[in-house]
TISEMAR-15372 format. One line per 3 residues: number of its first residue (from 1); for each residue z, y, x of C-alpha. Coordinates in nm, 4 decimals, decimal comma, m for minus. Layout:
N
NUM> Z/Y/X ~ ...
This chain:
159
1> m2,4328/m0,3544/m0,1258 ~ m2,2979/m0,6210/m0,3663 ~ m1,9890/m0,7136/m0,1097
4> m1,9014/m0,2768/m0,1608 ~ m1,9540/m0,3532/m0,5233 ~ m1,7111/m0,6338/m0,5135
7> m1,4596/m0,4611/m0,3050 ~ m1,4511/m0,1504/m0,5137 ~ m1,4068/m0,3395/m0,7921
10> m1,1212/m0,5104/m0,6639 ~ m0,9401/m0,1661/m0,5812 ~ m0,9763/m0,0420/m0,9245
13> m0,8106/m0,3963/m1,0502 ~ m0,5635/m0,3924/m0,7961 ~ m0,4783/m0,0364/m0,8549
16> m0,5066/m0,1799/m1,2504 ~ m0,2331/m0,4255/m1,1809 ~ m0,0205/m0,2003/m0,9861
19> 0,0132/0,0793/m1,1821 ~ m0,0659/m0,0749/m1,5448 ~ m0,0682/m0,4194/m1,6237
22> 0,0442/m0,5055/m1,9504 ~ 0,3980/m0,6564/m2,0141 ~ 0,2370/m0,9293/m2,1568
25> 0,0564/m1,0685/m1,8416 ~ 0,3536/m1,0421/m1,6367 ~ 0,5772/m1,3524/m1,5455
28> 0,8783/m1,3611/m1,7031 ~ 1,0165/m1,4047/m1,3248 ~ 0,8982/m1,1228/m1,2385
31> 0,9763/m0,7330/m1,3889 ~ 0,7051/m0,5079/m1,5489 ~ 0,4840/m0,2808/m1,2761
34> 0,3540/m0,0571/m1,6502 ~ 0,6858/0,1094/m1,6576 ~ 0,6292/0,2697/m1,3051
37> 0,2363/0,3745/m1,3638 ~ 0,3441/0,7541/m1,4182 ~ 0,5972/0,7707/m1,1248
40> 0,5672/1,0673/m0,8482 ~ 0,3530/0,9654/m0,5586 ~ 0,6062/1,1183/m0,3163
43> 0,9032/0,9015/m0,3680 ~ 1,2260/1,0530/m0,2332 ~ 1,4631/0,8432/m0,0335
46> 1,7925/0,7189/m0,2163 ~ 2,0947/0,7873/m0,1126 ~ 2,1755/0,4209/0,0589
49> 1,8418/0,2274/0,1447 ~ 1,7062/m0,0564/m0,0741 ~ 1,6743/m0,4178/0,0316
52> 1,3789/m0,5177/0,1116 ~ 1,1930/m0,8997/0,0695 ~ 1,0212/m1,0746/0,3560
55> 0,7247/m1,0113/0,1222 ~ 0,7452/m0,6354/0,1788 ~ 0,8451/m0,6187/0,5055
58> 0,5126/m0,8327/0,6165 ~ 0,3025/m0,6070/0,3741 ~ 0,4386/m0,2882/0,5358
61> 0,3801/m0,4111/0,8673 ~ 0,0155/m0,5269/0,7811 ~ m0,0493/m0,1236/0,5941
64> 0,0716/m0,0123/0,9581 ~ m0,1560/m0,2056/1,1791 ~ m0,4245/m0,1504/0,9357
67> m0,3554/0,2444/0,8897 ~ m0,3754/0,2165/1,2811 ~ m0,7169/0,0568/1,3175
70> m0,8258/0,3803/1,0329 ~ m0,6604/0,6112/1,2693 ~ m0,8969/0,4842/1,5421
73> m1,1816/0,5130/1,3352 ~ m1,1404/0,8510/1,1829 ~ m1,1337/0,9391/1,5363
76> m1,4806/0,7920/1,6208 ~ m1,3205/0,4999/1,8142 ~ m1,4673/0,1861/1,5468
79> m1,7522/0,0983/1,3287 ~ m1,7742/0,0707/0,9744 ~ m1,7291/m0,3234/0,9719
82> m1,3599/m0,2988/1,1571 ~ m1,2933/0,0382/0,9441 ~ m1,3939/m0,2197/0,6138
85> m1,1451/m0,5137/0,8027 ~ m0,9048/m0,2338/0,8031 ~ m0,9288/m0,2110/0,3893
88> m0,9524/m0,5577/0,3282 ~ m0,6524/m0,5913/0,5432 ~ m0,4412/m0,2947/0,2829
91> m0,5943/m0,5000/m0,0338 ~ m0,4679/m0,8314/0,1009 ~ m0,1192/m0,6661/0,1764
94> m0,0826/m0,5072/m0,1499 ~ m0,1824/m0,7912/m0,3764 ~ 0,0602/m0,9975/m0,1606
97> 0,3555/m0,7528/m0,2116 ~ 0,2924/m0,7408/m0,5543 ~ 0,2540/m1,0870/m0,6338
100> 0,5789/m1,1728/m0,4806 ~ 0,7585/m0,8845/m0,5828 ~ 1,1181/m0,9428/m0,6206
103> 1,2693/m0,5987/m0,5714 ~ 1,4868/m0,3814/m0,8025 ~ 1,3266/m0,1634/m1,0539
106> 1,3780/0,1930/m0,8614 ~ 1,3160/0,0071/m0,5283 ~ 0,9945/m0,1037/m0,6919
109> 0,9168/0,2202/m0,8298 ~ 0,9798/0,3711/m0,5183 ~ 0,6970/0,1513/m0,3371
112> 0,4750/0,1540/m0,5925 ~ 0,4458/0,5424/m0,4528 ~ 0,3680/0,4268/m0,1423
115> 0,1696/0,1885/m0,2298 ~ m0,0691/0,4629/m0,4036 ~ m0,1072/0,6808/m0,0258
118> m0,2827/0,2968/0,0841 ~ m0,4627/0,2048/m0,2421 ~ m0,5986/0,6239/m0,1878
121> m0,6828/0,5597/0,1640 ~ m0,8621/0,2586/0,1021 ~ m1,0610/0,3839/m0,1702
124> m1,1901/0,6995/0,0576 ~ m1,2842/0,4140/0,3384 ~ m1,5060/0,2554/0,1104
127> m1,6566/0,5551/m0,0032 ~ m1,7366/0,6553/0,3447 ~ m1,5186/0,9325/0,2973
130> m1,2228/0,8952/0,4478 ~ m1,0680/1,1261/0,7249 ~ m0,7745/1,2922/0,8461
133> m0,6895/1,4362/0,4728 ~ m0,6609/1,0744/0,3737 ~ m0,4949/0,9266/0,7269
136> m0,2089/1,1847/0,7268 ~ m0,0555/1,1006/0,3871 ~ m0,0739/0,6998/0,5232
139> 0,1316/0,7811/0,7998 ~ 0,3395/0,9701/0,6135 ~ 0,4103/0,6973/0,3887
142> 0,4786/0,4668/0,6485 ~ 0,7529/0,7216/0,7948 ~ 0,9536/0,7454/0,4624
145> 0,9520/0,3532/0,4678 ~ 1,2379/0,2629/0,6698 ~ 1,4249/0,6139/0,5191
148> 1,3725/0,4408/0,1841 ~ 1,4161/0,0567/0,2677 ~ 1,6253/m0,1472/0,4973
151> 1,4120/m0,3248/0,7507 ~ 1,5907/m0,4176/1,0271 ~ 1,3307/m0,5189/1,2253
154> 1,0688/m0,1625/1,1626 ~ 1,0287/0,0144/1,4575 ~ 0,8465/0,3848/1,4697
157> 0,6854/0,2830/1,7209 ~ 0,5708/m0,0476/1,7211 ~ 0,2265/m0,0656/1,6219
């Protein structure tokens, strides 16, 4: 009960740090995530795709494997302890991505509403609540990624 308590805690910071940490904690290195907190969760793809860092690219691939193993257990396939790997395994990825952030500010405000479809996902996992209302928007997000970013190495079907 204690571990739940932890990890929901840790969504809400994460979510916190993603959509509105204060300019002031932020690394000078690194650009400001507040601007972005009020941004449209369904990004729209630019007109020529944004670069992409070998930070994101691992992220992404880590939200698709672990979008996967949810897909499996919405559909009755896994038990609660892979379904919780499966969220501990979108946390990980998005603290990574964030902490070594080094995209442009639309590109970043772009992810930052996919990011949100995960973050979501993960939340109604750890509620015990998640299902194919959450799992569709997840795979949705990871279809606009490579119409949004250039990865050369995504493949639709690689899972």
């Amino acid at each position: 009960m204690l571990s739940r308590t932890i990890l929901s805690m840790s969504a809400l910071a994460l979510a916190g740090a993603l959509f509105a940490a204060p300019a002031a904690a932020q690394s000078t290195a690194h650009h400001d995530h507040a601007p972005h907190a009020g941004h449209d969760a369904q990004p729209q793809a630019p007109a020529q795709r944004w670069a992409t860092d070998a930070p994101l690219r691992a992220g992404m691939r880590n939200l698709r494997e672990a979008t996967e193993t949810l897909h499996h257990y919405e559909m009755g396939h896994l038990d609660d302890v892979q379904r919780d790997n499966a969220v501990d395994k979108i946390d990980a990825a998005i603290q990574d991505m964030i902490a070594h952030c080094t995209l442009k500010p639309d590109a970043d405000a772009a992810l930052h509403g996919l990011l949100a479809t995960f973050i979501a996902g993960a939340n109604a996992a750890r509620a015990g609540t998640f299902g194919k209302a959450e799992l569709a928007p997840m795979q949705d997000a990871l279809a606009q990624y490579p119409r949004m970013f250039e990865d050369h190495d995504w493949s639709e079907a690689a899972h």
